[in-house]
N, C-alpha and C positions, 0 to 999 in steps of 0.2 A: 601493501607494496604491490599491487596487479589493478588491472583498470587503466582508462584511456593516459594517466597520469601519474601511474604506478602509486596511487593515492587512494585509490578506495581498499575493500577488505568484502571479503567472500566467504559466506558460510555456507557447506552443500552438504549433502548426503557423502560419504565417505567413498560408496562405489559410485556411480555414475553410469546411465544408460545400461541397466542390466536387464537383459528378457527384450531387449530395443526400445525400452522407455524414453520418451524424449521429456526432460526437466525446466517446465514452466521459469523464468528467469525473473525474481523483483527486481525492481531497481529502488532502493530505497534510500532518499534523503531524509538526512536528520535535521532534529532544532538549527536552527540561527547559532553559527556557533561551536556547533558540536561536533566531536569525531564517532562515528557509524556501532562503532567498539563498546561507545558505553550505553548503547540497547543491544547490547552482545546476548543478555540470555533471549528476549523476546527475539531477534532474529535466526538464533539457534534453533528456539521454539518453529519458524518456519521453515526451516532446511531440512528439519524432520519429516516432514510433511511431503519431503522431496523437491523443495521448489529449490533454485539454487541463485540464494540471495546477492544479489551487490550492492554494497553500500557502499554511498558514493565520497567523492573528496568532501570534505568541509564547504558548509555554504553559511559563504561572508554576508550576504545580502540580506535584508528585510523583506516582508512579504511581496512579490509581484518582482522582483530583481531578476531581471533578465538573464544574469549572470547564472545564479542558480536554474534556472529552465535548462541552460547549454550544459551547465554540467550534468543534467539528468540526462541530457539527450545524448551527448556526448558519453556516458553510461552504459545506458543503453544499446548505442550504435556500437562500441566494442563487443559488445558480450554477444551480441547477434552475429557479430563478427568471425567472435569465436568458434562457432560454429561451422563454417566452412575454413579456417586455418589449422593446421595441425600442430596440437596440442592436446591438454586434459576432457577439453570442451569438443570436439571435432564431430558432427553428426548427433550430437547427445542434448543440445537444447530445442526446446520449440518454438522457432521464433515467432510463431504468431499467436502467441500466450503469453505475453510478457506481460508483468503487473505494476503498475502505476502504484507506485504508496510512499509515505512520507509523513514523517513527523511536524509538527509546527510551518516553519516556513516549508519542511522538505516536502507536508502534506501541500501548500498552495502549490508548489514546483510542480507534483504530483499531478495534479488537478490539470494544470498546463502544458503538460505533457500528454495528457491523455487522449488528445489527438492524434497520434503517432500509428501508424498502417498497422504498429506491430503490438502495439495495447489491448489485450484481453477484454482488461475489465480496471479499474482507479479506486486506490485506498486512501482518503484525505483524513488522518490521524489529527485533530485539534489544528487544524490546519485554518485556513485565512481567507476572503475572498477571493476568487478564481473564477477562469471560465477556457473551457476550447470547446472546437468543436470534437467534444467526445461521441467515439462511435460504440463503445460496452459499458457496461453498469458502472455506477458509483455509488460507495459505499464511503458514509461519512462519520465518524465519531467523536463525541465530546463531551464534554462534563457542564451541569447545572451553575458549578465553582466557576468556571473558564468563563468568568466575564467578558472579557474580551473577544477572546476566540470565538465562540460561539454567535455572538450576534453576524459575527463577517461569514460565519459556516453557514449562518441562513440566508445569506444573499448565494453565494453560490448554489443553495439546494434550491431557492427560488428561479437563479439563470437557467439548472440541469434542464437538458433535454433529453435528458436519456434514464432509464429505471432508476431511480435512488430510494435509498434507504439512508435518514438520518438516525443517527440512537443517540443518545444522550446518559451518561449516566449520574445517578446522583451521588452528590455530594465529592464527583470530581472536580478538580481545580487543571488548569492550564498542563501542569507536566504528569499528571495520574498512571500514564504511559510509560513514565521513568519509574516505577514502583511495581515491583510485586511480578518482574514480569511481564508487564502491561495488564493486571488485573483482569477484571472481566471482559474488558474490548479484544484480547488476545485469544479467546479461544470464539470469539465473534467475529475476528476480522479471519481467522485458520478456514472457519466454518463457510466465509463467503466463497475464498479463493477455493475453495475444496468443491463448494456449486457450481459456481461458474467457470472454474480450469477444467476438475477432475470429473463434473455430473456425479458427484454425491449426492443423492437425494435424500440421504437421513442428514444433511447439513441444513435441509429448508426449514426446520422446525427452529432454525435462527429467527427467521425474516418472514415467514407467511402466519396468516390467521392470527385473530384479534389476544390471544395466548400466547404468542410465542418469544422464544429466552427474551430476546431485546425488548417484548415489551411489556415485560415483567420485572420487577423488584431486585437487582437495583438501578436496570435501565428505567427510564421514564420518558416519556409525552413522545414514543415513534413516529419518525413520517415518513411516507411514501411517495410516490411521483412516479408517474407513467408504468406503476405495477403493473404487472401481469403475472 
């Protein structure tokens, strides 16, 4: 019941801007379909973290539906919003840290969004062919299972032009995301946002050198693209 539409649903850290911390903002679309609530624990899981998640209204649309983009954006542009209106948010988000991420079609919206002045960095979760012009890293994940998903995830990693990391893990299927938490990709997608928001540098032992978590057992075949 808050959001441009009194339709999305917010998970944050309990206090807000304490010590004058400003709070990284997701904006995160779910599956085709689905309401934001029932990836309730894996969004929990990042409001810990301190980021202070929005999930956005239901997105009706199939992959590349314009529809879904405006709802991201439209998201997004409130919650930046909030930041100079007075309320719970007033001076306490960062607006130029906002994170791009989304599940299934919410990952392609994700991806298409990531254009936006106010995008960090983009999470494309089992997401779909996409393209903008992103200007901060992409991080992309998906399963061996996810037939579908995964062939359209490699035209996107093919269009990036900006640092990506693809992971893959095995013997996931299309929703693996909806289980457990989000399994292994959950304390891998914590680990990106926590490099590239916060400069954790014990997070890079995610995504650097021919050893590291993703691409090892039970991630499999990593790619990279304009590493550094």
């Amino acid at each position: 019941n808050t959001g441009p539409n009194k339709k999305s649903v917010i998970y944050r850290p309990k206090t807000l801007g304490e010590d004058g911390f400003l709070h990284a903002p997701i904006i995160f679309g779910p599956g085709i379909g689905m309401q934001a609530t029932q990836l309730s624990g894996l969004l929990t899981s990042f409001a810990s973290h301190g980021y202070v998640v929005v999930g956005t209204d239901v997105l009706n649309g199939g992959p590349n539906d314009p529809n879904n983009l405006k709802t991201m954006r439209d998201t997004l542009n409130w919650i930046v919003q909030q930041n100079e209106a007075e309320g719970t948010y007033k001076g306490k988000i960062a607006t130029k840290c906002a994170i791009s991420m989304g599940y299934s079609v919410g990952g392609t919206a994700a991806v298409e969004l990531g254009g936006d002045a106010a995008i960090a960095t983009t999470v494309s979760i089992h997401g779909h062919t996409a393209s903008s012009a992103m200007h901060g890293p992409l991080l992309q994940t998906s399963g061996d299972k996810d037939t579908v998903g995964r062939p359209m995830q490699q035209k996107t990693y093919d269009s990036s032009k900006v640092q990506t990391f693809f992971g893959t893990v095995s013997g996931a299927d299309h929703g693996y995301i909806q289980n457990a938490t989000g399994g292994v990709q959950r304390p891998a997608i914590i680990a990106w946002m926590r490099y590239w928001i916060n400069g954790d540098t014990g997070a890079k032992k995610y995504f650097w050198g021919d050893t590291c978590i993703c691409c090892t057992s039970p991630w499999m075949e990593p790619k990279r693209k304009n590493w550094e």
